[in-house]
C-alpha positions as CSV (number, residue, x, y, z in Angstrom):
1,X,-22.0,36.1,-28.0
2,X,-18.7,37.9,-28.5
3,X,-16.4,37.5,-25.7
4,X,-15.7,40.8,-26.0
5,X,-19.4,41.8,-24.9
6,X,-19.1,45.2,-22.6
7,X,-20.4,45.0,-19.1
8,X,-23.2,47.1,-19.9
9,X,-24.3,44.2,-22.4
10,X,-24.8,41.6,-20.4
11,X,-26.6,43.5,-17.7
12,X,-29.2,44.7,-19.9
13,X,-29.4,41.3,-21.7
14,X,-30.3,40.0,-18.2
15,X,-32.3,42.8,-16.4
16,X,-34.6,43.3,-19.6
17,X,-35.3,40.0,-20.0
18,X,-36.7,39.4,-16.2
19,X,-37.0,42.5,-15.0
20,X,-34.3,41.8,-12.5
21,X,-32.2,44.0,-9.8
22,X,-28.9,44.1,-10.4
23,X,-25.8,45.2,-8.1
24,X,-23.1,47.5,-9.0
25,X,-21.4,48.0,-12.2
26,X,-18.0,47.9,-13.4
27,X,-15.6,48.3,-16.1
28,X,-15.5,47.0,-19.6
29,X,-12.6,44.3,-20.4
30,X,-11.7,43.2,-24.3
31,X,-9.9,39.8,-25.5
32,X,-8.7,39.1,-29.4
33,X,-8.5,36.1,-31.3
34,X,-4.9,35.4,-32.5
35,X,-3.6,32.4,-35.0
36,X,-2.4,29.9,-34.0
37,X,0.8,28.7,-33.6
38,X,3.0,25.3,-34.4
39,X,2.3,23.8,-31.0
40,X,5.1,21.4,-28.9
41,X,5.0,17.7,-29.5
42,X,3.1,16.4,-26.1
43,X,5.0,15.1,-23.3
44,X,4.9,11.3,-22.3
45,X,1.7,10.2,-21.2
46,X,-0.7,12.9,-23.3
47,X,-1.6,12.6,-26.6
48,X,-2.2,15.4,-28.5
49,X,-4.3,16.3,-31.3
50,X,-4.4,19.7,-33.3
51,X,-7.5,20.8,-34.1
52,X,-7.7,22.8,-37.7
53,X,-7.7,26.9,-37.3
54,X,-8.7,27.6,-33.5
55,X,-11.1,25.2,-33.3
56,X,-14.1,27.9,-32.2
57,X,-15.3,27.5,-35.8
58,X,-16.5,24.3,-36.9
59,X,-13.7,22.3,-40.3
60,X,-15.7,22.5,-43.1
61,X,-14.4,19.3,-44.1
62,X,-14.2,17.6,-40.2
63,X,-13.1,14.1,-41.6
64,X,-9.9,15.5,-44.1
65,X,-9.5,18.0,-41.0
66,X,-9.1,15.8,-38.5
67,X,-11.7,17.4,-36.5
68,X,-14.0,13.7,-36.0
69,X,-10.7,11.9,-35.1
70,X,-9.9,14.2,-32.2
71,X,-13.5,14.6,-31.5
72,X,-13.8,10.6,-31.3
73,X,-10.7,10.2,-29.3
74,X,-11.9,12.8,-26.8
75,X,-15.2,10.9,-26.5
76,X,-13.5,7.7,-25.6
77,X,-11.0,9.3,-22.9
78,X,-13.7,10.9,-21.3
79,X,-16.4,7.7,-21.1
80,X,-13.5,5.2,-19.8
81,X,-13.5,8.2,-16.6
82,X,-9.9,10.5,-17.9
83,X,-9.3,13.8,-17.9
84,X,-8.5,15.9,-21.5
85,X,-7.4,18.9,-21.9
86,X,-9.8,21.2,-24.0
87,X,-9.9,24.8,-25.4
88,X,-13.0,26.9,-24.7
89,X,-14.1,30.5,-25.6
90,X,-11.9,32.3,-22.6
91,X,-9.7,29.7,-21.5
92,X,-8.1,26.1,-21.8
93,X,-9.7,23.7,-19.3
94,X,-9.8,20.2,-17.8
95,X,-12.7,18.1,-18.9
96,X,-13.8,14.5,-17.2
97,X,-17.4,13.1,-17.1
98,X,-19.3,15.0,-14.1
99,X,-21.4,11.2,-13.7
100,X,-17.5,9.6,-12.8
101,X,-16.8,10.4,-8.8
102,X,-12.9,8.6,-9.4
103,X,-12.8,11.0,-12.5
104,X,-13.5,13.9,-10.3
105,X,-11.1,13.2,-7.7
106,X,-8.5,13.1,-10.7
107,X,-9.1,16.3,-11.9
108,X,-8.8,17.8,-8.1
109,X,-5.5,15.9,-7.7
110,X,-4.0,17.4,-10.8
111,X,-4.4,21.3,-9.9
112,X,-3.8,20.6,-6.7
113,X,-7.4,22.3,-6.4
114,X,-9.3,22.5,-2.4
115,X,-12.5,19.6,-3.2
116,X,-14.5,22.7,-1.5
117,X,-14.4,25.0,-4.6
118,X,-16.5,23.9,-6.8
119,X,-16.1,22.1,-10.8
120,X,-18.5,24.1,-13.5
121,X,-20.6,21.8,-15.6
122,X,-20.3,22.2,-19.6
123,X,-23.3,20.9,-21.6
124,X,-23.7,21.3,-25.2
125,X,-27.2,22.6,-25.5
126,X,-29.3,25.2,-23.8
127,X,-32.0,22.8,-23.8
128,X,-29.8,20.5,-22.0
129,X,-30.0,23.2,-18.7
130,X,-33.2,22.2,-17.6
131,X,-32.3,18.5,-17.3
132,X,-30.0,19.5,-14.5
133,X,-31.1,22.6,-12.9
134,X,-34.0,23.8,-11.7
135,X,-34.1,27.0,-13.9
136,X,-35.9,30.5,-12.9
137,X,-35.4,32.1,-15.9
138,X,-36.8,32.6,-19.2
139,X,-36.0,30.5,-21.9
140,X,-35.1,33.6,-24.1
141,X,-32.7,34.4,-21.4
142,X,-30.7,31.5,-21.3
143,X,-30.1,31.5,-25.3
144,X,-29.4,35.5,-24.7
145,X,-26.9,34.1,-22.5
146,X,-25.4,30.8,-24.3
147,X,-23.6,29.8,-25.5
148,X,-21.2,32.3,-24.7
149,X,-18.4,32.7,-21.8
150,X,-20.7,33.0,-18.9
151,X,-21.1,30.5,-16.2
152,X,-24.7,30.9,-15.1
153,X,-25.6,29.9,-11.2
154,X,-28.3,27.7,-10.4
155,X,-29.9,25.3,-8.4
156,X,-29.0,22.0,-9.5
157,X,-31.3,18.6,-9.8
158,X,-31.8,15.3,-8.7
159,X,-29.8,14.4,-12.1
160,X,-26.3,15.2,-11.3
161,X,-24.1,13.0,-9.6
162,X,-24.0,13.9,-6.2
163,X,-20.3,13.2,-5.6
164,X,-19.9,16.9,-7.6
165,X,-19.9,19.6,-5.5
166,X,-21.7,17.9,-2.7
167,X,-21.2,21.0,-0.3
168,X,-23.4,23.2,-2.1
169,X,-26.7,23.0,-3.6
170,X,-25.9,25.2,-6.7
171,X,-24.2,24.4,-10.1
172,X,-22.5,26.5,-12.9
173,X,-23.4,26.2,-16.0
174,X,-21.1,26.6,-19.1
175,X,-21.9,26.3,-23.0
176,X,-18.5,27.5,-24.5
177,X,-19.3,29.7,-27.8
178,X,-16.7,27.0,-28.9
179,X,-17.8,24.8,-31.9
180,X,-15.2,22.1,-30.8
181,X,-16.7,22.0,-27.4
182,X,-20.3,21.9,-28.2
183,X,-19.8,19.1,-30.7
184,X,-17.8,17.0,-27.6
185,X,-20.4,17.9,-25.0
186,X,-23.0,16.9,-27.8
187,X,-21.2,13.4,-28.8
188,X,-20.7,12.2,-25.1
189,X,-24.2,12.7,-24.0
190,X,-24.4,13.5,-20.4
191,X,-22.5,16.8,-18.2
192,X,-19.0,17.2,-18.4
193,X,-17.0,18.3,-15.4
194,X,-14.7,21.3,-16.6
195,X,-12.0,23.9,-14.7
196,X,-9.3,25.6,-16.0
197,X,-6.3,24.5,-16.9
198,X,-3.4,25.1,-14.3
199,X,-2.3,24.4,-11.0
200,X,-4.6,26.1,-8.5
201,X,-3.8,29.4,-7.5
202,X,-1.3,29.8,-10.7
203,X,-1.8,31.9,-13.9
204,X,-4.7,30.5,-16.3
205,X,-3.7,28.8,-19.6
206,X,-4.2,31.0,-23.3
207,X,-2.1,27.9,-25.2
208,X,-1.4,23.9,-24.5
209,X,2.4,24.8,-24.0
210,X,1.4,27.2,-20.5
211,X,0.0,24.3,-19.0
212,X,2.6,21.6,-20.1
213,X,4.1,20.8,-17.4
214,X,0.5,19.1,-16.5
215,X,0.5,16.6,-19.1
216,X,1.8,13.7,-18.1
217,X,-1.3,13.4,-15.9
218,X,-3.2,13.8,-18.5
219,X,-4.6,11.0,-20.9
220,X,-5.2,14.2,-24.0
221,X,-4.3,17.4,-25.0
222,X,-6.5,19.2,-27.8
223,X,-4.7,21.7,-29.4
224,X,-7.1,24.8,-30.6
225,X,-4.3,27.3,-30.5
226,X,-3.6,30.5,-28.5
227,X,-7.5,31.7,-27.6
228,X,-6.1,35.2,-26.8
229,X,-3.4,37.7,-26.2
230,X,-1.3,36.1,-23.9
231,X,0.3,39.3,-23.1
232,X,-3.2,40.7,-21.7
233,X,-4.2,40.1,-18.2
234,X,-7.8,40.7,-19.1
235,X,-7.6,37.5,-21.3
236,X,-6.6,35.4,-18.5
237,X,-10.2,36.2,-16.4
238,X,-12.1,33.2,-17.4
239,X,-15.7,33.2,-18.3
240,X,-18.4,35.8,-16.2
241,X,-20.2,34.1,-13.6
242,X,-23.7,35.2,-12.7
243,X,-25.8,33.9,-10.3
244,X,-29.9,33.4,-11.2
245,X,-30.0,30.7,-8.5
246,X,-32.7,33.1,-6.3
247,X,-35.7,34.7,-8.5
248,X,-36.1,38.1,-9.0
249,X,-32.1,38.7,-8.2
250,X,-29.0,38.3,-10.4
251,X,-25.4,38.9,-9.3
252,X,-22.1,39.0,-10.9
253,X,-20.0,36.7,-8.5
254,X,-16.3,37.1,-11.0
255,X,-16.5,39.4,-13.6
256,X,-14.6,37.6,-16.2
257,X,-14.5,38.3,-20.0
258,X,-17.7,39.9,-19.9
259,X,-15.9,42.3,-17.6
260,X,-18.8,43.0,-15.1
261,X,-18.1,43.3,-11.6
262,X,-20.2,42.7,-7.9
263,X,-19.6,42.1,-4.4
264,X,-20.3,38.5,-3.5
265,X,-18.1,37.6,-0.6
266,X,-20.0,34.8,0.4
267,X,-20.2,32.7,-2.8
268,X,-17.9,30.0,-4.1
269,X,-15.6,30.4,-6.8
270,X,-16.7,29.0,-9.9
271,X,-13.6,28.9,-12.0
């Protein structure tokens, strides 16, 4: 799924594959790809490790590339409860294991985020939802949908920690269309808590160096290069977010890359 995908893409994707009502539409928004550039050295207390091209697309050669070293190193942070630093397909974001409650706290305490908006949940497979939600939706749907930069809305299960998000019974679900972020997701095995990269309330992050001054907190910084056109407001949105947490009903709660747009006042921000 192209991040690029026009609002009236991804509500026929969704309403003609369940037959579902839909609220208002909105306008279009666009993103490119750029290369990337010769990143900063990290600051004290991050290390950093550069992925080969963007890091969207999988090395062909991941051992010469150094795509296993930083994929390993990643793996390890996240197990012994850190937070890294990670590109995705719309933005760069904070990973820590969604099963570590003192990992959690971390990543709150870092952007300075309220603990009443709630952390999105990156897995690496589709087939991986229906461990932790209890999904209304057909499968053709969901891989319609992922991975791609969408956060979908559900109902969680039993099988996520309840220390994540524990004022709210739903859960947003992320599969980056991000070959790096699959393969981590994949490697360490269980949900991975993940938000942007920033101080709450600030401007989202397109490169490592927009959200250096967060690095020291931070036990790792993968560099995939600038994921979009930093000079583009559009780029900065963050993935869609659509709710499929009632049957019958979808939403758009943020329109993000997928530039749709509805009026949902009452529901958290997923971002």
């Amino acid at each position: 799924m192209s991040p690029a995908r026009p609002c009236t893409g991804l509500r026929a994707a969704v309403a003609a594959s369940i037959g579902l009502s839909e609220g208002p539409a909105g306008s279009a928004r666009s993103g490119r790809l750029l290369r990337p550039p010769s990143p900063a050295p990290a600051a004290p207390g991050a290390r950093l490790f550069r992925l080969p091209g963007s890091g969207a697309v999988r090395a062909a050669n991941p051992e010469r590339a150094g795509w296993t070293e930083a994929l390993r190193a990643a793996v390890a942070e996240l197990r012994a409860g850190a937070v890294v630093a990670v590109p995705t397909d719309t933005l760069y974001g904070l990973a820590c294991s969604a099963s570590c409650s003192e990992a959690l706290g971390v990543v709150y305490r870092v952007k300075g985020r309220s603990e009443t908006k709630p952390l999105a949940v990156c897995l690496g497979r589709v087939a991986d939802v229906y461990r932790y939600c209890r999904v209304r939706v057909p499968e053709g749907l969901l891989n319609d949908l992922l991975p791609g930069p969408v956060t979908l809305v559900m109902e969680r299960s039993e099988e996520l920690n309840k220390d994540l998000n524990p004022f709210t019974p739903l859960v947003g679900i992320r599969i980056p269309d991000h070959a790096f972020m699959q393969d981590l997701a994949q490697v360490f095995g269980g949900p991975l808590a993940l938000t942007s990269a920033n101080l709450s309330s600030q401007t989202s992050s397109l490169n490592v160096e927009e959200f250096q001054d967060l690095w020291p907190r931070l036990s790792l910084v993968i560099d995939g290069g600038p994921i979009g056109d930093d000079q583009s407001p559009e780029c900065r949105l963050g993935s869609t977010v659509v709710d499929l947490s009632v049957p019958g009903v979808f939403g758009i709660i943020r329109p993000g890359w997928a530039g749709c747009w509805c009026q949902c006042s009452q529901a958290p921000r997923w971002e």
